[in-house]
N, C-alpha and C positions, 0 to 999 in steps of 0.2 A: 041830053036833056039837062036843064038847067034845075041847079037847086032853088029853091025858093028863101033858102036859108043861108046869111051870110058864115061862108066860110070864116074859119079862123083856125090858122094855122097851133102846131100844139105849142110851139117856139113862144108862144105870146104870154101860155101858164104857166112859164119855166121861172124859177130864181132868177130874180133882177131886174127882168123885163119890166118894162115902163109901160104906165098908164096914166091916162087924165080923168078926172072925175067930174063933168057937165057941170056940178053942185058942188059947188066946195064943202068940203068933210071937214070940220073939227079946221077949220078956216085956212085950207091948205086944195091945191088941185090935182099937184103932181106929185105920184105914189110909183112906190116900187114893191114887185112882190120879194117877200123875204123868206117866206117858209110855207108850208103846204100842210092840210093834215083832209082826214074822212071824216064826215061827220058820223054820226049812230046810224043814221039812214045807208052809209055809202056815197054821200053825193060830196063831191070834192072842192074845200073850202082855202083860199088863200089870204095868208097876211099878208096887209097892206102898209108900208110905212112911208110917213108924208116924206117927200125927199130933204126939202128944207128944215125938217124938225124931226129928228128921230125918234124923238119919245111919243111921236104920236102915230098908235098904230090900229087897226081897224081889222075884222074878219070879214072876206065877203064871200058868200058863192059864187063856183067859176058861173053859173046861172045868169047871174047879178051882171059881174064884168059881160058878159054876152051883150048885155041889151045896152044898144047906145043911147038910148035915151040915157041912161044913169053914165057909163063909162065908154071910152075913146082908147084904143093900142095908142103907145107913143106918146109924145109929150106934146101937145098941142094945147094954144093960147086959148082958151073954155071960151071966152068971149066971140071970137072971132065963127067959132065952132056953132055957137048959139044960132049965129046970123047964116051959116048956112044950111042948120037944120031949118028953119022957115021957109027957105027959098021951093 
């Protein structure tokens, strides 16, 4: 039986692992995670930092990273990525 839910390996929430952001953040796409923590709730929150600017770093829910509409594993050109979400 098929999931209805895209898989994602645990590999992807790990330190260092690459991500692309559909919207650019704080005017950058490609992030790296850097650190990990829980929020008060328990639900598991990672740092993002833009790879071209290190001073710029963002908190997301692994939630968040989940849905591609907002975020993409790997470094992929956002633009390119747009044009095949339409299709």
């Amino acid at each position: 039986m098929q999931s209805r839910h895209l898989h994602f390996s645990k590999k992807l929430f790990e330190i260092n692992s690459n991500w692309t952001s559909i919207q650019n953040m704080e005017g950058w796409a490609h992030y790296r995670i850097v650190s990990r923590r829980r929020s008060p709730k328990g639900k598991l929150e990672l740092e993002m930092m833009a790879v071209c600017d290190r001073a710029i770093r963002v908190w997301v829910p692994r939630a968040v990273l989940r849905d591609s509409a907002h975020w993409r594993p790997g470094w992929i050109e956002p633009s390119l990525d747009r044009i095949l979400l339409c299709d």
